[in-house]
PDB file of N, CA, C and O in Angstrom:
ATOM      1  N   UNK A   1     -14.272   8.908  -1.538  1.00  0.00           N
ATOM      2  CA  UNK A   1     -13.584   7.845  -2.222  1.00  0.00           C
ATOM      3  C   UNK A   1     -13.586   6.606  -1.352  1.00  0.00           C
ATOM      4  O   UNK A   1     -13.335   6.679  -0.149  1.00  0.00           O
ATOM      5  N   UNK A   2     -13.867   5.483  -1.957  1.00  0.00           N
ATOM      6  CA  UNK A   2     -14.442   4.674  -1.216  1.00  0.00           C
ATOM      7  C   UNK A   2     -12.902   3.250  -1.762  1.00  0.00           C
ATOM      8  O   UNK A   2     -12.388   3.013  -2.856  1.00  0.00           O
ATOM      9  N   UNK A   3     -12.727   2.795  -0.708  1.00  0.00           N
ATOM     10  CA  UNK A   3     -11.915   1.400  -1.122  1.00  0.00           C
ATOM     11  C   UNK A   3     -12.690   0.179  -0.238  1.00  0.00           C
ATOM     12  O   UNK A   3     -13.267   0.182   0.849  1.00  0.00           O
ATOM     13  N   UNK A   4     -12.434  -0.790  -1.178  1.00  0.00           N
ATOM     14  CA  UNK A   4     -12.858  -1.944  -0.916  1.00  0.00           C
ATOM     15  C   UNK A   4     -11.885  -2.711  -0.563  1.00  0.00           C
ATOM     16  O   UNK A   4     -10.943  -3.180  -1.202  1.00  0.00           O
ATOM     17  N   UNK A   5     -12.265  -2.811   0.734  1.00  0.00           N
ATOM     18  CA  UNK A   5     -11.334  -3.724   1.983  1.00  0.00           C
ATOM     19  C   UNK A   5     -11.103  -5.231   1.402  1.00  0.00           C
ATOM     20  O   UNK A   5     -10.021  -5.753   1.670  1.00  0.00           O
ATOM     21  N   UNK A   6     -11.924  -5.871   0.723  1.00  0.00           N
ATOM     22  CA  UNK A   6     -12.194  -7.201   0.702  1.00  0.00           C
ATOM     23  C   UNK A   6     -10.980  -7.390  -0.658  1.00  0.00           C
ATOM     24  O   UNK A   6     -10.167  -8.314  -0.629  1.00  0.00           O
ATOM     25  N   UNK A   7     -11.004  -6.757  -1.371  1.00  0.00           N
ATOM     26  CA  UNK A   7     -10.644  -6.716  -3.196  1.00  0.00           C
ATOM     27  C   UNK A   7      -9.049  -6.760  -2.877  1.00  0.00           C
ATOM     28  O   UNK A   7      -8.329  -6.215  -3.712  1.00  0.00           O
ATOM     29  N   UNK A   8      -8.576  -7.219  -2.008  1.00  0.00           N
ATOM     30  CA  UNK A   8      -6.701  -7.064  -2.020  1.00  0.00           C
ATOM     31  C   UNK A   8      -6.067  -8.331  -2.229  1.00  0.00           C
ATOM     32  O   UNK A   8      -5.685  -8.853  -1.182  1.00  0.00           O
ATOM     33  N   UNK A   9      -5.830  -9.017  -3.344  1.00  0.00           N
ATOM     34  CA  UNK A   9      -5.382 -10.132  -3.626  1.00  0.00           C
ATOM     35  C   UNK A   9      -4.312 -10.145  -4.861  1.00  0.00           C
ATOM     36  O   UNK A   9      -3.543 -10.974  -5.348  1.00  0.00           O
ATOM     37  N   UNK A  10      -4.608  -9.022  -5.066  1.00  0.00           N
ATOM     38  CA  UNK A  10      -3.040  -9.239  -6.731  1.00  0.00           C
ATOM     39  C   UNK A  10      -2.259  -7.958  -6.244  1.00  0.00           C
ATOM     40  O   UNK A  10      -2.507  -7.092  -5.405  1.00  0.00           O
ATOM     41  N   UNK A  11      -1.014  -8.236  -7.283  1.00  0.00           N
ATOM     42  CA  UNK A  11      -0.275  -7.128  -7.455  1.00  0.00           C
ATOM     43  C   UNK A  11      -1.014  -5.640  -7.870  1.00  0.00           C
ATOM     44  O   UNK A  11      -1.595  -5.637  -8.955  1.00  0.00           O
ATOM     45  N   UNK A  12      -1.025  -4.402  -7.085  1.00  0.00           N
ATOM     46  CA  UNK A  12      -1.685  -3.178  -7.729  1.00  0.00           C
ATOM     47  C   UNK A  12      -2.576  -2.697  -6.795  1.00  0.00           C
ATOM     48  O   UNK A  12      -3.161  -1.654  -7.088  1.00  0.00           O
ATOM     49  N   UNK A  13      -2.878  -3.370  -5.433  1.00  0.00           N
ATOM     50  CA  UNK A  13      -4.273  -3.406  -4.987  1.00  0.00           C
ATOM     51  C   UNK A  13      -3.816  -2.238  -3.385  1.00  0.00           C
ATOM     52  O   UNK A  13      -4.601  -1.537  -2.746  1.00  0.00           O
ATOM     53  N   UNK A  14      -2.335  -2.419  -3.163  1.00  0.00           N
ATOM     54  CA  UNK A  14      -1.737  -1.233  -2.454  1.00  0.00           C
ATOM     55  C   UNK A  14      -1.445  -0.426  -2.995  1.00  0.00           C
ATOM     56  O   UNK A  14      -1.627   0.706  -2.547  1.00  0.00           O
ATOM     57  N   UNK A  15      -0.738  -0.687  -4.458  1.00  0.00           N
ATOM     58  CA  UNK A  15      -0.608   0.381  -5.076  1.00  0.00           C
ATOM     59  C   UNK A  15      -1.513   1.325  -5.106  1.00  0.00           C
ATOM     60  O   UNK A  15      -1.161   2.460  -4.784  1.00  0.00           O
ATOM     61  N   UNK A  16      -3.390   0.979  -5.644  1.00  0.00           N
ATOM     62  CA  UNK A  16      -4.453   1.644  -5.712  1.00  0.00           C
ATOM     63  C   UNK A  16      -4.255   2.237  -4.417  1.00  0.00           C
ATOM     64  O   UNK A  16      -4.329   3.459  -4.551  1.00  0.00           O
ATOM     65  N   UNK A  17      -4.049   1.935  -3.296  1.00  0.00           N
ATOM     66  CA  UNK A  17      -5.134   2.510  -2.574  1.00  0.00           C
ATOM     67  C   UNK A  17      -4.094   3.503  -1.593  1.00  0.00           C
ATOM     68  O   UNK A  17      -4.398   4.170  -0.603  1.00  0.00           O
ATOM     69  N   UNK A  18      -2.990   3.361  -2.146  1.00  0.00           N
ATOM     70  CA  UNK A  18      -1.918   4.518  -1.809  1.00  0.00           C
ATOM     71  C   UNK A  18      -2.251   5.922  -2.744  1.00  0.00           C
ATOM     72  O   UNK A  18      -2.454   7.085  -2.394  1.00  0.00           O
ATOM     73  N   UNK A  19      -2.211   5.249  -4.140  1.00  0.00           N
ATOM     74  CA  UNK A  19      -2.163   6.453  -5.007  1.00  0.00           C
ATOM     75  C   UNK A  19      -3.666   7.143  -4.665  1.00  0.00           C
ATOM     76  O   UNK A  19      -4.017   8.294  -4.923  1.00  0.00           O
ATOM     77  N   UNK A  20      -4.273   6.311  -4.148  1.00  0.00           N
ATOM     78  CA  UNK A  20      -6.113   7.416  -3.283  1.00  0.00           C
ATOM     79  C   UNK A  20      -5.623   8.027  -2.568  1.00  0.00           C
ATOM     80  O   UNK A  20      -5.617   9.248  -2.723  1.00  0.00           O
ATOM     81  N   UNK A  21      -5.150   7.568  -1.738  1.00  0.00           N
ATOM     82  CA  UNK A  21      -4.454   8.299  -0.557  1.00  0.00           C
ATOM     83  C   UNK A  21      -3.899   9.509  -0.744  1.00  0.00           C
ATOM     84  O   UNK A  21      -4.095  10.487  -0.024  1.00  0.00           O
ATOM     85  N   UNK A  22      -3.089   9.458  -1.862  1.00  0.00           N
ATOM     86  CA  UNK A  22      -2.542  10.787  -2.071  1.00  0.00           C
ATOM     87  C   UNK A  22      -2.966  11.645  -2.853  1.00  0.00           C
ATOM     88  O   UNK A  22      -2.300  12.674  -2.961  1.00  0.00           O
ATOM     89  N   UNK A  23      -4.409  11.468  -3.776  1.00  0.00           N
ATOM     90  CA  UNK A  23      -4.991  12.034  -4.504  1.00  0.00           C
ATOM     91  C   UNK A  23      -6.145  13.060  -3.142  1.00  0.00           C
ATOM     92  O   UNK A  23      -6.610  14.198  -3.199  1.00  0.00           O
ATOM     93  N   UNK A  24      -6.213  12.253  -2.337  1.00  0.00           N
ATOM     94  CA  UNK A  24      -6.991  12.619  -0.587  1.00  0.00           C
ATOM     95  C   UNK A  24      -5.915  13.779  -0.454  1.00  0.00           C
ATOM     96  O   UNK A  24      -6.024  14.988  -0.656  1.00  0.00           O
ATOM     97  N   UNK A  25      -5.009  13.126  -0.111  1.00  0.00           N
ATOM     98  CA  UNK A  25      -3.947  14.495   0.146  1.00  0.00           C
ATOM     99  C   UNK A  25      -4.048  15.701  -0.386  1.00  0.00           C
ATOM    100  O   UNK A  25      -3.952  16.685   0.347  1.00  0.00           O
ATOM    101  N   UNK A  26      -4.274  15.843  -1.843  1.00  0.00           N
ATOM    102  CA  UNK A  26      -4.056  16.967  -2.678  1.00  0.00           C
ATOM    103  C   UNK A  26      -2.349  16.730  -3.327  1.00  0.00           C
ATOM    104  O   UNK A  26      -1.633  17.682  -3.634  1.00  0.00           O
ATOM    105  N   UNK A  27      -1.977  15.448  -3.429  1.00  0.00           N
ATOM    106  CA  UNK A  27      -0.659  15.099  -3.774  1.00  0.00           C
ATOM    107  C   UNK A  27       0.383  15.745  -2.735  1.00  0.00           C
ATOM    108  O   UNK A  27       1.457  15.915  -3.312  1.00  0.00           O
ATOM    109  N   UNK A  28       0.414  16.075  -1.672  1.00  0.00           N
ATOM    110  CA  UNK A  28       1.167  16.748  -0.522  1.00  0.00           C
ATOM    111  C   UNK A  28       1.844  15.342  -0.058  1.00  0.00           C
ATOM    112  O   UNK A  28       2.276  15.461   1.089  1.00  0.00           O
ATOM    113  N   UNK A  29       2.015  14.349  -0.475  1.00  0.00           N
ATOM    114  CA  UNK A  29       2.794  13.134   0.196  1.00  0.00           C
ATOM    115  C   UNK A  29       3.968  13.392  -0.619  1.00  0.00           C
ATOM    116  O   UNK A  29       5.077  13.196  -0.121  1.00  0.00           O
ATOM    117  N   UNK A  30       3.839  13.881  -2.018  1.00  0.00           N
ATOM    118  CA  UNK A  30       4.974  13.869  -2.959  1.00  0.00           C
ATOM    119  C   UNK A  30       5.601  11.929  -3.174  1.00  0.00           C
ATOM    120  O   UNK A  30       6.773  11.577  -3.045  1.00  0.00           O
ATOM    121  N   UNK A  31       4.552  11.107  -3.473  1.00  0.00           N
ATOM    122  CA  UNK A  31       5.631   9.542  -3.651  1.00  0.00           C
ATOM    123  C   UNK A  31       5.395   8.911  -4.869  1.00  0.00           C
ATOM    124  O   UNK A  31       4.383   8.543  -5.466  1.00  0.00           O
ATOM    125  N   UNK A  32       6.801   8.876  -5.120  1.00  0.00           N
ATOM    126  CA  UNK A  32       6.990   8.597  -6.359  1.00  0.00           C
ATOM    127  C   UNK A  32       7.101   7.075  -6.833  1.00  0.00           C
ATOM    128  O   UNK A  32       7.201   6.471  -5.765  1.00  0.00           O
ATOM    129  N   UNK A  33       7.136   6.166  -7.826  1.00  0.00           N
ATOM    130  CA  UNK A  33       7.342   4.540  -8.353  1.00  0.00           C
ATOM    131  C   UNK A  33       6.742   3.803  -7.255  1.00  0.00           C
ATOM    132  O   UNK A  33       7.598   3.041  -6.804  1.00  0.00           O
ATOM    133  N   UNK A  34       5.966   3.730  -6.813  1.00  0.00           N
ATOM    134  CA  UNK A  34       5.071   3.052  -5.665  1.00  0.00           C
ATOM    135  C   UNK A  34       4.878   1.661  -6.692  1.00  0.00           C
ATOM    136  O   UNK A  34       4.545   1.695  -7.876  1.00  0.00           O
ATOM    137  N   UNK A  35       5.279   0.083  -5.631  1.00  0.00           N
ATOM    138  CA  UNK A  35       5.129  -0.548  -6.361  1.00  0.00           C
ATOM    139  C   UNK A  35       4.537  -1.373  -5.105  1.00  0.00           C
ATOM    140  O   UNK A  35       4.570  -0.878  -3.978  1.00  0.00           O
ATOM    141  N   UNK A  36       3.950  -2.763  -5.370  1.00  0.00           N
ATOM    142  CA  UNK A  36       3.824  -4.000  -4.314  1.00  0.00           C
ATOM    143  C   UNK A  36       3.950  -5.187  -4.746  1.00  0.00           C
ATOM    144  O   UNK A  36       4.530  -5.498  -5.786  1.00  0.00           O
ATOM    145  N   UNK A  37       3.275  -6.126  -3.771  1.00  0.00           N
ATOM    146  CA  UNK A  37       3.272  -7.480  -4.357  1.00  0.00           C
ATOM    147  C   UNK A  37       3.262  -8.185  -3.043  1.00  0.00           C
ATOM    148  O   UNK A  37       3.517  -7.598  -1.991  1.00  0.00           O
ATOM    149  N   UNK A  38       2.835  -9.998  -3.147  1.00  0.00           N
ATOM    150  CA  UNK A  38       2.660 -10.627  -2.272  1.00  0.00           C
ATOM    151  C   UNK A  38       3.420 -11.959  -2.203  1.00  0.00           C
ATOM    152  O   UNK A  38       3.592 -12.693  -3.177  1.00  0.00           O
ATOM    153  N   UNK A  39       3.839 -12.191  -1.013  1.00  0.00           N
ATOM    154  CA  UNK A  39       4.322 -13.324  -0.766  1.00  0.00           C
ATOM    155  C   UNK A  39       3.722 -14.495   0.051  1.00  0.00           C
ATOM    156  O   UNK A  39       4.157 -14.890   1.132  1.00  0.00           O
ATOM    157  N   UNK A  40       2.682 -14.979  -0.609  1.00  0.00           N
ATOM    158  CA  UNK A  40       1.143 -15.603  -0.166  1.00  0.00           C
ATOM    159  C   UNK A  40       2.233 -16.549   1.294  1.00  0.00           C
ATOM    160  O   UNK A  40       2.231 -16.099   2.439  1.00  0.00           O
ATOM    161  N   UNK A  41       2.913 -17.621   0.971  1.00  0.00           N
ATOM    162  CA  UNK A  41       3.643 -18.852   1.612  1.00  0.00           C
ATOM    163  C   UNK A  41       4.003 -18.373   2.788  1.00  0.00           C
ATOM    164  O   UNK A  41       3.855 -19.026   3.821  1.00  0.00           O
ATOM    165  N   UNK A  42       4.592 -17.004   2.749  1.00  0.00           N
ATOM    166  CA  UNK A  42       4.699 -15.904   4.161  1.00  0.00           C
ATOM    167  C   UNK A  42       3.693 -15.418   4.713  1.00  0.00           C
ATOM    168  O   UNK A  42       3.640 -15.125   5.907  1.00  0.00           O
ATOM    169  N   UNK A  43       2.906 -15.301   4.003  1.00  0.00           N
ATOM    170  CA  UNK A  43       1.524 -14.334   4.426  1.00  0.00           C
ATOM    171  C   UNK A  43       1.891 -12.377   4.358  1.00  0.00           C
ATOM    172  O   UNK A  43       1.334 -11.523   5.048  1.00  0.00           O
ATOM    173  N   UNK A  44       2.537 -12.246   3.731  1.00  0.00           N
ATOM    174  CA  UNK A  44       2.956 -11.193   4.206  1.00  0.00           C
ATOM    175  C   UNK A  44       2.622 -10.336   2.540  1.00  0.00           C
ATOM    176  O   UNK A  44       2.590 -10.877   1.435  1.00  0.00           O
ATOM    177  N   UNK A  45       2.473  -9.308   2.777  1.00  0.00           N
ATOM    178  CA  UNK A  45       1.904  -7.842   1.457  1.00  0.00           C
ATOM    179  C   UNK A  45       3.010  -7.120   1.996  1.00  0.00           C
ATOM    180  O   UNK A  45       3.232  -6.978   3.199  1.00  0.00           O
ATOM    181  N   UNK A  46       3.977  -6.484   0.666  1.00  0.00           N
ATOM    182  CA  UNK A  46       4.825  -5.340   0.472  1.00  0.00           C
ATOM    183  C   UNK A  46       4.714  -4.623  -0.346  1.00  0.00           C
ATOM    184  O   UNK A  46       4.351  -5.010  -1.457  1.00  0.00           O
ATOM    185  N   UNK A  47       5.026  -3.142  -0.050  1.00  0.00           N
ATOM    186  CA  UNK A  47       4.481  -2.201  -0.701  1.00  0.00           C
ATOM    187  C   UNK A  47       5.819  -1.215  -0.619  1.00  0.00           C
ATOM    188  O   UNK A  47       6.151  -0.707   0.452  1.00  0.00           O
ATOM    189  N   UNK A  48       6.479  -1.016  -1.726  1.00  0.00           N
ATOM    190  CA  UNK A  48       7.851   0.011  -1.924  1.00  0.00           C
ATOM    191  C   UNK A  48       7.642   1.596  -2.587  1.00  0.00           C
ATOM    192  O   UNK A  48       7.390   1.608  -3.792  1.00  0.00           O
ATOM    193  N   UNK A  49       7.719   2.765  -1.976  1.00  0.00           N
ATOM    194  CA  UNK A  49       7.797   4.078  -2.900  1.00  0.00           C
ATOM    195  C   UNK A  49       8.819   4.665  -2.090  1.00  0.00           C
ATOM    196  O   UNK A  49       9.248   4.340  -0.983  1.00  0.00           O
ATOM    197  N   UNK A  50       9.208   5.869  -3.095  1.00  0.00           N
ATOM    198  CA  UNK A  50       9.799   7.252  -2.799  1.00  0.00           C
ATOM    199  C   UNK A  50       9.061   8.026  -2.165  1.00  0.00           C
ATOM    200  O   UNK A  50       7.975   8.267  -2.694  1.00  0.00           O
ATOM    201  N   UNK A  51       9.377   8.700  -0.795  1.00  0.00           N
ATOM    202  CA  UNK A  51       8.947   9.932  -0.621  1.00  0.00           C
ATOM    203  C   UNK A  51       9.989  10.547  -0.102  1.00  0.00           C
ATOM    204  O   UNK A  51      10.738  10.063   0.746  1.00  0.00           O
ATOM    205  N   UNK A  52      10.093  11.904  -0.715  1.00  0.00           N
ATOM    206  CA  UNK A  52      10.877  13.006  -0.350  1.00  0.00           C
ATOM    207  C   UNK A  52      12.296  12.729  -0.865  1.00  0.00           C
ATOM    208  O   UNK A  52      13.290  13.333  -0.464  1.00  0.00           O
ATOM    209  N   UNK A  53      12.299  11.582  -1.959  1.00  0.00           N
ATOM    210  CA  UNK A  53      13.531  11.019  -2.566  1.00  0.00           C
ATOM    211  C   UNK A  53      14.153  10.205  -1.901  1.00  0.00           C
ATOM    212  O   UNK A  53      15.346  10.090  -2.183  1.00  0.00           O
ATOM    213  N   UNK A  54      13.564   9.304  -0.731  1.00  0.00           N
ATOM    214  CA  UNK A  54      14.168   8.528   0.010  1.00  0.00           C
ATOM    215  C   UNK A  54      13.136   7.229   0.199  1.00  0.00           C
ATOM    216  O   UNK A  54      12.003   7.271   0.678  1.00  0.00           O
ATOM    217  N   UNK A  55      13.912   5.957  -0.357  1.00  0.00           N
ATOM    218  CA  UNK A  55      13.398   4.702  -0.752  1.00  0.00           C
ATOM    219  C   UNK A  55      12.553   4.387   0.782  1.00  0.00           C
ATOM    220  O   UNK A  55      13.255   4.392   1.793  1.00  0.00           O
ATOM    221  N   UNK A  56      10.736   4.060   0.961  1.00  0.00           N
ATOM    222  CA  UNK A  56      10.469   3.338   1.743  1.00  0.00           C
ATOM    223  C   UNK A  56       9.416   1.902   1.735  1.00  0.00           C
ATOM    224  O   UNK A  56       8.511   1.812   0.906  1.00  0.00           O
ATOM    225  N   UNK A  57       9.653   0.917   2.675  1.00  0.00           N
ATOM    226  CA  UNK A  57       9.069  -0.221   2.201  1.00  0.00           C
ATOM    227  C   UNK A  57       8.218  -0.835   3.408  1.00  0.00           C
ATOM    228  O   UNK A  57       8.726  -0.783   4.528  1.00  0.00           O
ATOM    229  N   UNK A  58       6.857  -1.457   3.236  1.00  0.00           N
ATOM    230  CA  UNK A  58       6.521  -1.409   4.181  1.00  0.00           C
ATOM    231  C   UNK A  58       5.947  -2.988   3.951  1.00  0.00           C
ATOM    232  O   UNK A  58       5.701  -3.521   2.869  1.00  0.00           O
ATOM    233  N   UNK A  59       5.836  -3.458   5.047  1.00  0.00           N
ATOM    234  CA  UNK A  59       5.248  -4.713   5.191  1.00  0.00           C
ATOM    235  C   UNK A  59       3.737  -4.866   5.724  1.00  0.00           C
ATOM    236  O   UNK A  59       3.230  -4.233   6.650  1.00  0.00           O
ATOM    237  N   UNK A  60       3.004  -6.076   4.746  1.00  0.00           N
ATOM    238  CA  UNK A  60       1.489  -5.819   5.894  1.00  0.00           C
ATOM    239  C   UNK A  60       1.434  -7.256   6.080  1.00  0.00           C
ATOM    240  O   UNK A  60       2.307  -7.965   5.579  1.00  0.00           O
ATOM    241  N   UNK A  61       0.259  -7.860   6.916  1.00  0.00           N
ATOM    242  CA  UNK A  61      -0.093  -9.081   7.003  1.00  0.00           C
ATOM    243  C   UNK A  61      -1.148  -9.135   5.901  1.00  0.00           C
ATOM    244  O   UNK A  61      -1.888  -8.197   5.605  1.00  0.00           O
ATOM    245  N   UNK A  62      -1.133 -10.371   5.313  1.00  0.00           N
ATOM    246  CA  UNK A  62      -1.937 -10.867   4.022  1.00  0.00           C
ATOM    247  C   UNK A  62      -2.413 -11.831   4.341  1.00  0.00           C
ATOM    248  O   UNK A  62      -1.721 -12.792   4.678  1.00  0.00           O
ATOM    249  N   UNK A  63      -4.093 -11.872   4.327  1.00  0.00           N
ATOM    250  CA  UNK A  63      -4.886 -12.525   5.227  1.00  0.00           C
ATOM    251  C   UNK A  63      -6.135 -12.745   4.446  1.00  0.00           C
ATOM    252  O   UNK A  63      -7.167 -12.185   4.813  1.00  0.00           O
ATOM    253  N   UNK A  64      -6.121 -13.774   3.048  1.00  0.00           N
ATOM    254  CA  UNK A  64      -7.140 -13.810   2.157  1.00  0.00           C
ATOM    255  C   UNK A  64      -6.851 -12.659   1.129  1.00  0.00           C
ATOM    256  O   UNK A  64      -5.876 -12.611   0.379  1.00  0.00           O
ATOM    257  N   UNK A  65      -8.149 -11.486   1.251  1.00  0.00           N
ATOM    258  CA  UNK A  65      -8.311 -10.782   0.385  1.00  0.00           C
ATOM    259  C   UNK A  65      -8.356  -9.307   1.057  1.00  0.00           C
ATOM    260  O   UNK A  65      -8.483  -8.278   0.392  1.00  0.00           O
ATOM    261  N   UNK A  66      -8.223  -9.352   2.600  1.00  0.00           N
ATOM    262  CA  UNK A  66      -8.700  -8.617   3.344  1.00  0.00           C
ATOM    263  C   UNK A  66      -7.643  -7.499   2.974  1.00  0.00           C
ATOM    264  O   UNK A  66      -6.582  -7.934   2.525  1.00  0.00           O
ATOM    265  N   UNK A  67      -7.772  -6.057   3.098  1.00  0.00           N
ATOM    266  CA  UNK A  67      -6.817  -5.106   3.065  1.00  0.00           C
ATOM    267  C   UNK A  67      -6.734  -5.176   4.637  1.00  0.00           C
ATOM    268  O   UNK A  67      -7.722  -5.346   5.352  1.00  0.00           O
ATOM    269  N   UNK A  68      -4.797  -4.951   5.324  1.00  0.00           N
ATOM    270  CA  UNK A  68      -4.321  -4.642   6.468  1.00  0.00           C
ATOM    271  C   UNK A  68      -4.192  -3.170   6.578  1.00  0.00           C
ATOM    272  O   UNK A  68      -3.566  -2.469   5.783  1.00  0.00           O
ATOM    273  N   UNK A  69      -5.030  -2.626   7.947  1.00  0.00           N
ATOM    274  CA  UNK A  69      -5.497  -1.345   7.950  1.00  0.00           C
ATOM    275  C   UNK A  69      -4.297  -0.428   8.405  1.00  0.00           C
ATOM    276  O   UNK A  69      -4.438   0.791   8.503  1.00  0.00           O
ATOM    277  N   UNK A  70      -2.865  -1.206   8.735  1.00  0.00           N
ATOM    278  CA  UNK A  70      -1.561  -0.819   8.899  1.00  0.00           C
ATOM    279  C   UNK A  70      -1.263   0.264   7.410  1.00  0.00           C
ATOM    280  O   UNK A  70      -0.402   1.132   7.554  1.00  0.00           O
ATOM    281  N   UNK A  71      -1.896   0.183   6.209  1.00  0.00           N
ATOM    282  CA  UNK A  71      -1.575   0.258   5.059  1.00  0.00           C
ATOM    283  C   UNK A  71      -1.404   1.964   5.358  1.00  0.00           C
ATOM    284  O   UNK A  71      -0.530   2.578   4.747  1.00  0.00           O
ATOM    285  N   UNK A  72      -2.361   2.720   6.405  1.00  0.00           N
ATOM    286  CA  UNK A  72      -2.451   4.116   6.547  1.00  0.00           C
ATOM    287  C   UNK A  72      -2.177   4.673   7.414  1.00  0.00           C
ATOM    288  O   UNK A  72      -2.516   5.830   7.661  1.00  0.00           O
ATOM    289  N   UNK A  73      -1.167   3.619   8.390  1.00  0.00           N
ATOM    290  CA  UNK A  73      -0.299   4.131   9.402  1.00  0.00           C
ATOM    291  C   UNK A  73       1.117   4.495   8.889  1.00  0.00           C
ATOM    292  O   UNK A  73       1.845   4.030   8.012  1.00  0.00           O
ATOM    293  N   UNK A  74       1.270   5.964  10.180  1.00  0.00           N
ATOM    294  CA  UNK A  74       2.506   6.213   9.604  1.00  0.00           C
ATOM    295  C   UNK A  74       3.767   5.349  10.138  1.00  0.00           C
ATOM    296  O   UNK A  74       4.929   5.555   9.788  1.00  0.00           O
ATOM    297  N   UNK A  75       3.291   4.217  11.163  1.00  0.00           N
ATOM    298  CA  UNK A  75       4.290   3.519  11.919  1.00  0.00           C
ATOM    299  C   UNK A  75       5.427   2.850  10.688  1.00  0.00           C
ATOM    300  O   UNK A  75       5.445   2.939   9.460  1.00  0.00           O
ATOM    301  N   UNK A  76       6.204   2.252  11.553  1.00  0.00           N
ATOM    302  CA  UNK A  76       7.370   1.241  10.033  1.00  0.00           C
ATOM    303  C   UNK A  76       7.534   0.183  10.500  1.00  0.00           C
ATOM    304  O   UNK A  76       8.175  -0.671   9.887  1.00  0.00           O
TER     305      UNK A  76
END
């Protein structure tokens, strides 16, 4: 499964490439209402889900179109 690094510019584009992620998994992440969105003026990409029934939210740097490779760390 292949993602395209370059293609990250709208709402949906973390979403995609989380819900790969966990399709990679075999669904073993268990995360649920995964949502994102961007705040271009900040520079900054957020990305909100459930896992394990406990709300988490993560911040990336938004830099054009580029996907931030933070997106598949487990850091916070």
């Amino acid at each position: 499964m292949a993602v395209d690094t370059k293609r990250v510019f709208r709402a949906g584009a973390y979403v995609a490439v989380l819900e790969r992620l966990q399709r990679m998994a075999g669904h073993l992440l268990d995360i649920r209402q995964p949502v994102d969105g961007f705040d271009r003026r900040a520079g900054i990409a957020w990305l909100e889900f459930f896992c394990r029934g406990e709300r988490q939210r993560r911040e990336f740097a938004s830099e054009g179109t580029w996907l931030d490779p933070q997106v598949i760390s487990r850091r916070r």
